[in-house]
C-alpha positions as CSV (number, residue, x, y, z in Angstrom):
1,X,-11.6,-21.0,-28.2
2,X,-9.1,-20.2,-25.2
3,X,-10.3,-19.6,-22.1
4,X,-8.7,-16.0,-21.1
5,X,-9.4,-16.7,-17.8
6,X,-7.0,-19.8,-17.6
7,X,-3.7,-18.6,-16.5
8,X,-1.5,-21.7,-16.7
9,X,-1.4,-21.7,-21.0
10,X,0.8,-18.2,-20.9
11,X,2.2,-16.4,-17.7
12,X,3.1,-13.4,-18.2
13,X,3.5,-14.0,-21.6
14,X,5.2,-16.6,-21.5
15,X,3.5,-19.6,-22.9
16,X,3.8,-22.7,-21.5
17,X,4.6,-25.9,-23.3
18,X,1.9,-28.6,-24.1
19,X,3.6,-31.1,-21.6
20,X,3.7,-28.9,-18.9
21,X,0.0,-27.6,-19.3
22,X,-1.1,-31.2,-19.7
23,X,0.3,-32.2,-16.8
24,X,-1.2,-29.2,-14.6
25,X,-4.7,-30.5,-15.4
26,X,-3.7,-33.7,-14.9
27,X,-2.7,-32.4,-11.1
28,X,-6.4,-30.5,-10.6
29,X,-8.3,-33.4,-11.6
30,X,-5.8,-35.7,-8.9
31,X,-7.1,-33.0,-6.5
32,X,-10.8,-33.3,-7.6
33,X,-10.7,-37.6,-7.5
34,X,-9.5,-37.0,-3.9
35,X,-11.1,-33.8,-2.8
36,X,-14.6,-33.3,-4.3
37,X,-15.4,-30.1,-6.3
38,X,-17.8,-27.4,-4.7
39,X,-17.2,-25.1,-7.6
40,X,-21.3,-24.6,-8.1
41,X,-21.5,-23.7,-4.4
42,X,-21.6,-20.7,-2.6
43,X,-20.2,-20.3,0.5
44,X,-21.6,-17.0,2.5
45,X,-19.4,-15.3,5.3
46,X,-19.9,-14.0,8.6
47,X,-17.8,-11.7,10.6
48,X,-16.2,-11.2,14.3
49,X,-12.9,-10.5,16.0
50,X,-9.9,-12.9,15.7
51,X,-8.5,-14.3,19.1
52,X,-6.2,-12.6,20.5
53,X,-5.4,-10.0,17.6
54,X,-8.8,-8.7,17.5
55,X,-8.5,-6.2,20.3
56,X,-5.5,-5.3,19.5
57,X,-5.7,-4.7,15.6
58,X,-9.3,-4.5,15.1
59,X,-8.9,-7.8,13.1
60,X,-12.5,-9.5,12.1
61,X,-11.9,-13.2,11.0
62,X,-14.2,-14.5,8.3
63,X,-15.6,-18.0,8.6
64,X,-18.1,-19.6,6.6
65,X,-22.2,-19.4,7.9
66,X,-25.0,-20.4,6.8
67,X,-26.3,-16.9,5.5
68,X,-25.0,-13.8,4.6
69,X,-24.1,-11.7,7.6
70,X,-21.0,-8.9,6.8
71,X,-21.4,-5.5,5.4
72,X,-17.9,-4.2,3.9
73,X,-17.8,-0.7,3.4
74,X,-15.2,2.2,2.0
75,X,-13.0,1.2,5.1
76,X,-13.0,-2.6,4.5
77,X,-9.7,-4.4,3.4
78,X,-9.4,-7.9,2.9
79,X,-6.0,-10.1,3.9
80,X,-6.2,-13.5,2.4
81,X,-3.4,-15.8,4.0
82,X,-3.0,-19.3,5.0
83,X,-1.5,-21.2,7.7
84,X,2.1,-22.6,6.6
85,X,4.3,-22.4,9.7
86,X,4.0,-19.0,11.1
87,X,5.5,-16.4,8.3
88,X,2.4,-16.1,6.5
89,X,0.2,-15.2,9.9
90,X,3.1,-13.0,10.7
91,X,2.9,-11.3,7.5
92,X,-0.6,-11.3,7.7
93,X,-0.6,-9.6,11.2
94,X,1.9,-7.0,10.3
95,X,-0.7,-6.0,7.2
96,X,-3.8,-5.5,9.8
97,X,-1.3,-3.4,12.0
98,X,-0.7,-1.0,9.2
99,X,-4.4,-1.3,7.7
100,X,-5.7,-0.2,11.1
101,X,-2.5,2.5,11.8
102,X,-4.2,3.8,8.4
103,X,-7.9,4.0,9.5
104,X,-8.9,0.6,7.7
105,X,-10.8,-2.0,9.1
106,X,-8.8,-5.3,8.0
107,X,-10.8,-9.0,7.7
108,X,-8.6,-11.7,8.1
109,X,-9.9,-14.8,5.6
110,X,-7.7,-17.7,5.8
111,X,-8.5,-20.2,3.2
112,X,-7.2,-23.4,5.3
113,X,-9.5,-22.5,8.0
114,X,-12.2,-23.1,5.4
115,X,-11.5,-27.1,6.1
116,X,-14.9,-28.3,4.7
117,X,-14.3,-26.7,1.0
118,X,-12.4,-28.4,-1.4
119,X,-10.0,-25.4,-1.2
120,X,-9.7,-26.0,2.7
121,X,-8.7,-29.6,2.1
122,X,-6.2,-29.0,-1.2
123,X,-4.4,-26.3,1.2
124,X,-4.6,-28.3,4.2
125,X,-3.1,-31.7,2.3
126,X,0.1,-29.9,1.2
127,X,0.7,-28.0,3.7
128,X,0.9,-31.5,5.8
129,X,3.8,-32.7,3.2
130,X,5.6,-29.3,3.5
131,X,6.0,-29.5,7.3
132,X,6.6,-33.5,7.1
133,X,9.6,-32.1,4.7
134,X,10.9,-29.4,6.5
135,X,11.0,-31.7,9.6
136,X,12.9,-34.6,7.4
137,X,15.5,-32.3,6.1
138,X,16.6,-31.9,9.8
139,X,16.6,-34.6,10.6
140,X,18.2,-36.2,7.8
141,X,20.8,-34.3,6.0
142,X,20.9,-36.3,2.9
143,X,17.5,-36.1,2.7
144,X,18.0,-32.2,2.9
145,X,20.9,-31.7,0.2
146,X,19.5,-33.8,-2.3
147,X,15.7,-33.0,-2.0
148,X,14.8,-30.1,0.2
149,X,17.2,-27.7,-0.7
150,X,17.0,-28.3,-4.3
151,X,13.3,-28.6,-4.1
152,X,12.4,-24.8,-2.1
153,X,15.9,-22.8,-4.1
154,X,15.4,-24.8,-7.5
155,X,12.2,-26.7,-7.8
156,X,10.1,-24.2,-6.7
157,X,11.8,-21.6,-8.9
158,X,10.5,-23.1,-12.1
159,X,7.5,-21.5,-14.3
160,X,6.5,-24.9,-14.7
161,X,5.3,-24.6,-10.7
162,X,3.9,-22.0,-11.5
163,X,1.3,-23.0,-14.2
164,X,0.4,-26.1,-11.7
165,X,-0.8,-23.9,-8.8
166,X,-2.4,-21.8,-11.1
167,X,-4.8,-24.7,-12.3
168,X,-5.4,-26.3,-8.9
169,X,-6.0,-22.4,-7.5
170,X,-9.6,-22.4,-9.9
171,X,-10.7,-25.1,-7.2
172,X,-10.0,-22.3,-4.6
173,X,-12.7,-19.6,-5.9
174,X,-15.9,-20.7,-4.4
175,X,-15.1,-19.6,-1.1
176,X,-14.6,-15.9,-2.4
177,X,-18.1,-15.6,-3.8
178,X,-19.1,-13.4,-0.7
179,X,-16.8,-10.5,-1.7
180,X,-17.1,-7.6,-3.7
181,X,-15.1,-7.9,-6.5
182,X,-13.7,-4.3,-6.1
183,X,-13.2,-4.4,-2.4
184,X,-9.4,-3.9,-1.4
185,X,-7.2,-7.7,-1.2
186,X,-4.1,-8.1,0.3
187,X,-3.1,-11.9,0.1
188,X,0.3,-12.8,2.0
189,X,0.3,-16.4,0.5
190,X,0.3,-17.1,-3.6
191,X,-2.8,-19.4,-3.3
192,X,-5.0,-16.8,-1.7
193,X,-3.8,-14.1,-4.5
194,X,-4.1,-16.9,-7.7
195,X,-7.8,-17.5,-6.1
196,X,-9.2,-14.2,-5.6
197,X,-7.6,-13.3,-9.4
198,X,-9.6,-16.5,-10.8
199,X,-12.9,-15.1,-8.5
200,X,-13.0,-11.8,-10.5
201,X,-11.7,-9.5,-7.7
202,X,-10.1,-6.3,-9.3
203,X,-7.9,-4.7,-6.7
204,X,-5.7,-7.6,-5.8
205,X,-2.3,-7.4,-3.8
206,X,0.0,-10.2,-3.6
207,X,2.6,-9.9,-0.8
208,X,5.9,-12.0,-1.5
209,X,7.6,-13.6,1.4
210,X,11.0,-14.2,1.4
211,X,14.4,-12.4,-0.8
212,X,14.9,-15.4,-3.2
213,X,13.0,-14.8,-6.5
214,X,10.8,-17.9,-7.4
215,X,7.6,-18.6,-9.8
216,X,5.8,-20.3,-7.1
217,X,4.7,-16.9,-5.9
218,X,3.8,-15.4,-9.3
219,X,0.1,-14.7,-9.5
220,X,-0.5,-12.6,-12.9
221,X,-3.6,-10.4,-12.2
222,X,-2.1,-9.2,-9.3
223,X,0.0,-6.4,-8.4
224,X,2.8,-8.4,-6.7
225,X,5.0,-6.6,-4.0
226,X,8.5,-7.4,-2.5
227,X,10.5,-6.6,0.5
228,X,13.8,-6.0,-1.0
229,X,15.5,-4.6,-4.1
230,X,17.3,-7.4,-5.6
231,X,13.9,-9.2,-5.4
232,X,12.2,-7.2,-7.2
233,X,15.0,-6.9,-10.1
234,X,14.6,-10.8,-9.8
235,X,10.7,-11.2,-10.0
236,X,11.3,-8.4,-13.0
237,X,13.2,-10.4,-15.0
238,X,12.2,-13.4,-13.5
239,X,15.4,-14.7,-13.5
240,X,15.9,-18.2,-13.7
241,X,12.2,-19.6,-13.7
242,X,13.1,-21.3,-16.8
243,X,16.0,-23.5,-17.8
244,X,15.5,-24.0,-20.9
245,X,14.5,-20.6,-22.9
246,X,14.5,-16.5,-21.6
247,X,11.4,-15.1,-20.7
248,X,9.2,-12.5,-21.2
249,X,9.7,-9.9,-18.0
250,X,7.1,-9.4,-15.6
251,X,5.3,-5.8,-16.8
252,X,6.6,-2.7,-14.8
253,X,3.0,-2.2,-13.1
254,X,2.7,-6.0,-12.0
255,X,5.6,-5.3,-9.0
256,X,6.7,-3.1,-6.7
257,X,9.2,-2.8,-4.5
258,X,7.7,-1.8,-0.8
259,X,10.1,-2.5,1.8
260,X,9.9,-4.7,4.2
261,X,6.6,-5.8,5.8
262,X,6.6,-5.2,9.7
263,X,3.7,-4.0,12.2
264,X,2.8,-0.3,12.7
265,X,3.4,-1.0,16.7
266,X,7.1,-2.0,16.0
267,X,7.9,0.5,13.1
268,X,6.2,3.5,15.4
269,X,8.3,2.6,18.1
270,X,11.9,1.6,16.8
271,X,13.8,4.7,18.0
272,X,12.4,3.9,21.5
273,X,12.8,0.3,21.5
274,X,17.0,0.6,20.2
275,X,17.2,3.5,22.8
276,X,16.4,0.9,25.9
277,X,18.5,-1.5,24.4
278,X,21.8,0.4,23.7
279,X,21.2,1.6,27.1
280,X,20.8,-1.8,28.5
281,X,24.0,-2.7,27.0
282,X,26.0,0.3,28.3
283,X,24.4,0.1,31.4
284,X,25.7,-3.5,32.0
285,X,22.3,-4.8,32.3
286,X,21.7,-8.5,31.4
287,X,21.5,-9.0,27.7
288,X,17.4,-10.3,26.7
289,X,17.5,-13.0,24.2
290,X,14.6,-13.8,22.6
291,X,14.5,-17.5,21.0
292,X,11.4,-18.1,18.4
293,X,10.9,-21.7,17.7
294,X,9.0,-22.2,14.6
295,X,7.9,-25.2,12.2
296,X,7.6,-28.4,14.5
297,X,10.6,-27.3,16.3
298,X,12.9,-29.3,13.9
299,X,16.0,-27.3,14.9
300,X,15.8,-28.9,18.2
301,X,19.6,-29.3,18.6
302,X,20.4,-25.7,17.8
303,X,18.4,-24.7,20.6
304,X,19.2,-26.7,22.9
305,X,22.8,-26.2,22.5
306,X,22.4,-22.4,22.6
307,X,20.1,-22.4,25.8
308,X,23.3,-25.0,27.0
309,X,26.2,-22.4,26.9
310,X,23.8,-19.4,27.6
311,X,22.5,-21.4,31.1
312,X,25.8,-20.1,33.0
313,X,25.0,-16.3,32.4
314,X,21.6,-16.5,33.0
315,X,22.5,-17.9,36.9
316,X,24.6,-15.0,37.1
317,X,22.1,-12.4,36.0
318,X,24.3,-11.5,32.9
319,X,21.4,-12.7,30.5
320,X,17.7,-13.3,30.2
321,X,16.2,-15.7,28.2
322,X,12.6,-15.7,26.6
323,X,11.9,-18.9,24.3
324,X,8.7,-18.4,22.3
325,X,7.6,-21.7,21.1
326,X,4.2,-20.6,19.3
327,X,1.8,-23.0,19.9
328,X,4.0,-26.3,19.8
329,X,3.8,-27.5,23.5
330,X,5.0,-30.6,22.7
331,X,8.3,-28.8,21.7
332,X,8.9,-27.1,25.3
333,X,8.4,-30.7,26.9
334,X,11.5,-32.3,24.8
335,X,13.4,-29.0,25.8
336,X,12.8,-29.3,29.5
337,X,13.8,-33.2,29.1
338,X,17.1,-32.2,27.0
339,X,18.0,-29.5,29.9
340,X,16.6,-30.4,33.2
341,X,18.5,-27.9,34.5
342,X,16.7,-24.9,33.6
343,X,13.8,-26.0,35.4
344,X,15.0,-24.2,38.7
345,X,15.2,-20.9,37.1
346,X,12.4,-20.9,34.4
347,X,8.6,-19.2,34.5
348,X,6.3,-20.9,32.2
349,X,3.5,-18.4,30.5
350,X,1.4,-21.3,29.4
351,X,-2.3,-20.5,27.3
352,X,-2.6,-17.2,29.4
353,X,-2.2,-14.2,26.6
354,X,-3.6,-11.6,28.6
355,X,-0.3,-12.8,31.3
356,X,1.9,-12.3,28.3
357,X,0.4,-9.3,27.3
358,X,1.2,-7.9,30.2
359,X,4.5,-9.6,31.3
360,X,5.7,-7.4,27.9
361,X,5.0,-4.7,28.9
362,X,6.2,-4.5,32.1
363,X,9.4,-5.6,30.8
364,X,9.4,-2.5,28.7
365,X,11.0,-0.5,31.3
366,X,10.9,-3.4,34.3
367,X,13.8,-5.6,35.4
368,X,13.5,-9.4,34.4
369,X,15.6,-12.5,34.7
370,X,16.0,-15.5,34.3
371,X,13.9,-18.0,31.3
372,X,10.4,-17.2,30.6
373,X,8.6,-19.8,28.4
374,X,5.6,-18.8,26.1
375,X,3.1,-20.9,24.9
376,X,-0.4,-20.4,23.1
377,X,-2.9,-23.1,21.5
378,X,-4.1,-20.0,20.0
379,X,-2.7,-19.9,16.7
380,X,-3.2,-15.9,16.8
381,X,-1.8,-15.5,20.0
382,X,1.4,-17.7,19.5
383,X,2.6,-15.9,16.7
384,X,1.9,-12.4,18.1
385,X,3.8,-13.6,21.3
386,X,7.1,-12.6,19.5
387,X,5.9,-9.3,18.2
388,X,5.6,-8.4,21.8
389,X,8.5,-9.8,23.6
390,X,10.4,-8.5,20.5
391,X,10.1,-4.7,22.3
392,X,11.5,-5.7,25.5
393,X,14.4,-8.1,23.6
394,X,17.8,-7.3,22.8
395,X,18.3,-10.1,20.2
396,X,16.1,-12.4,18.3
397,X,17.5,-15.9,17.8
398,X,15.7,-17.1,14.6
399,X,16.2,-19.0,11.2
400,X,16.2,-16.4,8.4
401,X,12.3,-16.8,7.5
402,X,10.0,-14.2,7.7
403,X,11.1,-13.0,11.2
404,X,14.6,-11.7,9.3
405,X,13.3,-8.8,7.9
406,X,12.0,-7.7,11.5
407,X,13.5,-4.6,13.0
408,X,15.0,-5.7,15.9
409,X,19.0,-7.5,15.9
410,X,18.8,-10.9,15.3
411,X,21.2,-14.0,15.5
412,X,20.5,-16.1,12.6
413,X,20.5,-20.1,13.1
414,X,20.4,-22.3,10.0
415,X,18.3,-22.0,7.7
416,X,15.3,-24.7,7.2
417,X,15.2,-24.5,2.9
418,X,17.4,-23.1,0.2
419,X,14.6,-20.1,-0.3
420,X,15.8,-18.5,3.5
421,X,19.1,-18.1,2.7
422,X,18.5,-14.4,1.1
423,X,16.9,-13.5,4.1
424,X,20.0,-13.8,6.1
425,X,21.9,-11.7,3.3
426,X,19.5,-9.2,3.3
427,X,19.8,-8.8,7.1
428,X,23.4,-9.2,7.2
429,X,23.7,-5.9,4.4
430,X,20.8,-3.6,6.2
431,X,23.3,-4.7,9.5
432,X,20.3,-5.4,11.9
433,X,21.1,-9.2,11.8
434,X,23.9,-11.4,11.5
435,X,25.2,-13.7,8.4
436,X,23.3,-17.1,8.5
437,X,25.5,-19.4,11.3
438,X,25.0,-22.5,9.6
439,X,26.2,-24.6,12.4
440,X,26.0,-25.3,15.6
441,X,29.5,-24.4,16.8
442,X,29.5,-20.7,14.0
443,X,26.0,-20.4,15.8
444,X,26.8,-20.3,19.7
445,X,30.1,-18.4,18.7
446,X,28.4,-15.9,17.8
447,X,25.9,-15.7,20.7
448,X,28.9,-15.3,23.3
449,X,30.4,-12.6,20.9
450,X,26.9,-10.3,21.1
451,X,27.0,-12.0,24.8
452,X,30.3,-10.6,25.7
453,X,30.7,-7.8,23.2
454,X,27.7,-5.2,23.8
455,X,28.8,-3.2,20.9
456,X,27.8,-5.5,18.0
457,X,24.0,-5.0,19.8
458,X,24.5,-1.2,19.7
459,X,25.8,-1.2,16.2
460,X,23.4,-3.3,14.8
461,X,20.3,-0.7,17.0
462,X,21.7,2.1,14.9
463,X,21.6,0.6,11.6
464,X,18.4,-0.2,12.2
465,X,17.5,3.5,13.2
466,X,19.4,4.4,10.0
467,X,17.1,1.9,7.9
468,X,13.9,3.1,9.4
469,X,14.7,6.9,7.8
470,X,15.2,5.6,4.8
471,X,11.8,3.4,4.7
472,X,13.2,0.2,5.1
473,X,10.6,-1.3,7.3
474,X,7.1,0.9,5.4
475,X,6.4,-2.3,3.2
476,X,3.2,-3.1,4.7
477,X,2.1,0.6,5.0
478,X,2.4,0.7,1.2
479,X,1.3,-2.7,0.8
480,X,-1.9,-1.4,2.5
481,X,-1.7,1.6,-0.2
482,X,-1.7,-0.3,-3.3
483,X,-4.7,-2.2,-2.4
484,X,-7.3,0.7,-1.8
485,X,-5.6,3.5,-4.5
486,X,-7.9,4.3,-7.1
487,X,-11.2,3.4,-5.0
């Protein structure tokens, strides 16, 4: 007899063929040869705050113990996630903001950190040959146009993906036997939403990143949300996932469009925030650029060729620079090697998150100049850096990941895989963000116009007012929503 439980046979239903399922087991048992199998075990949880965030958000993390130590109650909400560069922490974070802006206490259970479980070391293996592959497609551009790009727009896309992950996620389930099956889960990563599903939980949320439709995030069981309408008619249909035959649609009650997922402190505090910078700008003030550098820093040249031209209007107090780069240290040290130069007029903010904390908010309302470097070993505190330096910022400088959908105007670099480039277009059409400068000469052409031009900053400040009232940026509120309704 079938097992109904095994969701690779028919997604959605859509049934997968015999070659593909085949293949999928053949992949979980690869896994188990070179990973173990604790699937008997039990793993029991214990409780207490996350670095960094847990003051702020209320944030407990969960980590494995040796008995059982946490009592969930009515209040309790669960946000399953994984390290993969920073989106899904980011994600993650901006879910706690709006759990606890809602009078929820939110638990933050990453399965990577879980790095003795077999479902610690699967994660932790591929996300190693994701960041080896985003670094290679920038450094080598055939590299990128033949594999990468095919491999995160195309590859990716495919229900055939999709019935893989779902098999290796049943090694991912032991970890979960702590939690009660009813208790509110919001997972901002596929894996953490196709495990919980297999675990039995009932009230499962699975938060798509991104604007580019693709199977690789389809977790049936789940009520799947998106940021953006033409993702959801996407996911709906899900268009393209199979080359060779039409699908079955996804059921009206497995998605639902949310908005876009951002943190209650920057959603609360978007009419103040575009307020000081338009009247920066029409003041004359020095433009604040904020520069996140994510993955291994594998856009290296973009940077440095931005922070190049931008040098001479930071020496004459006609710009500020803040350059985020998580918790990559070893990133900062090539910059200062590339660019000597801006040694004389940089301030580091090394490992110190209570400095940064408060450098922020000084700059709220404070004067500031010149470049002020950031960096955390703190995986929590690198990658809520930018949350707070986005306040006192006039423009983000990022790749059209995650930190596109962010309500704040933005400069978008190239993007690192085909999946980003919707980000970009979706930032480009709400107007808080530029189209996607795909090269280095488009890129810094653009950062002397908002440079020079202080009304492309203003306009962009009041389209982003504009999407606010219309519940643009309220995805993670309703996110938050779906996973406790009918409890």
């Amino acid at each position: 007899m079938e097992n109904k439980m095994d969701k690779s046979r028919v997604i959605f239903g859509n049934r997968m063929p015999a070659s593909v399922y085949k293949k999928a087991v053949r992949s979980k048992a690869k896994f188990v040869r070179k990973y173990g199998s604790d699937e008997g075990r039990v793993y029991h949880l214990s409780a207490s705050p996350a670095p960094a965030i847990g003051d702020i958000l209320g944030v407990k993390e969960l980590k494995i113990t040796g008995e059982t130590g946490v009592h969930f109650d009515d209040k309790s909400i669960i946000i399953g996630n994984i390290r993969m560069g920073f989106g899904h922490y980011r994600i993650s974070m901006a879910i706690a903001s709006a759990a606890r802006a809602l009078g929820y206490d939110p638990y933050w259970f990453d399965l990577c950190s879980f790095s003795d479980t077999t479902c610690g070391k699967v994660i932790a293996g591929q996300n190693d040959l994701y960041s080896l592959g985003s670094r290679l497609s920038q450094m080598f551009p055939p590299f990128n146009k033949l594999v990468w790009e095919p491999l995160n727009s195309e590859g990716f896309r495919q229900l055939s993906y999709n019935c893989s992950d779902q098999k290796t996620a049943e090694l991912m389930t032991p970890v979960f036997r702590d939690l009660p099956k009813d208790i509110p889960y919001v997972a901002t990563h596929v894996w953490p939403s196709q495990a919980a599903v297999h675990a039995g939980l009932t009230h499962v949320v699975n938060a798509i990143p991104d604007n580019w439709p693709m199977a690789l995030h389809l977790s049936e069981g789940a009520v799947h949300t998106v940021q953006t309408p033409s993702a959801y008619l996407g996911y709906r249909a899900l268009r393209g996932m199979d080359k060779h035959r039409s699908l079955r649609p996804m059921p009206e009650d497995s998605i639902v469009y949310t908005g876009q997922y951002v943190d209650h402190e920057l959603v609360s505090n978007i009419e103040e925030d575009c307020a000081r910078r338009m009247a920066r700008v029409q003041g004359g003030k020095a433009k604040r650029w904020l520069m996140s550098v994510g993955g291994a820093g594998a856009q290296k040249d973009i940077f440095v060729s931005i922070i190049r031209r931008l040098l001479p209007e930071i020496k004459k107090n006609r710009a500020v620079l803040f350059i985020n780069v998580g918790d990559h240290r070893n990133v900062w040290e090539k910059l200062k090697e590339e660019l000597p130069h801006i040694a004389e007029c940089t301030t580091e903010h090394i490992n110190d998150f209570n400095e940064t904390k408060a450098f922020a908010s000084l700059a709220l309302d404070g004067e500031v100049s010149g470049i002020h470097a950031f960096c955390h070993e703190d995986i929590f505190a690198a990658v809520y850096s930018t949350n707070l330096l986005m306040r006192c910022s006039d423009v983000l400088i990022t790749k059209p990941s995650e930190l596109a959908f962010y309500p704040i105007p933005k400069l978008m670099i190239k993007r690192v895989g085909g999946h980003e480039a919707w980000g970009a277009v979706r930032a480009a059409e709400v107007g808080d963000g530029t189209y996607e400068c795909s090269t280095i000469s488009e890129t810094v052409a653009m950062m002397k116009l908002m440079q020079h031009n202080g009304d492309v900053i203003v306009k962009m400040c009041e389209n982003i007012i504009t999407a606010k009232n219309a519940g643009v940026y309220d995805g993670a509120y309703k996110v938050v929503k779906l996973a406790v309704r009918d409890r």
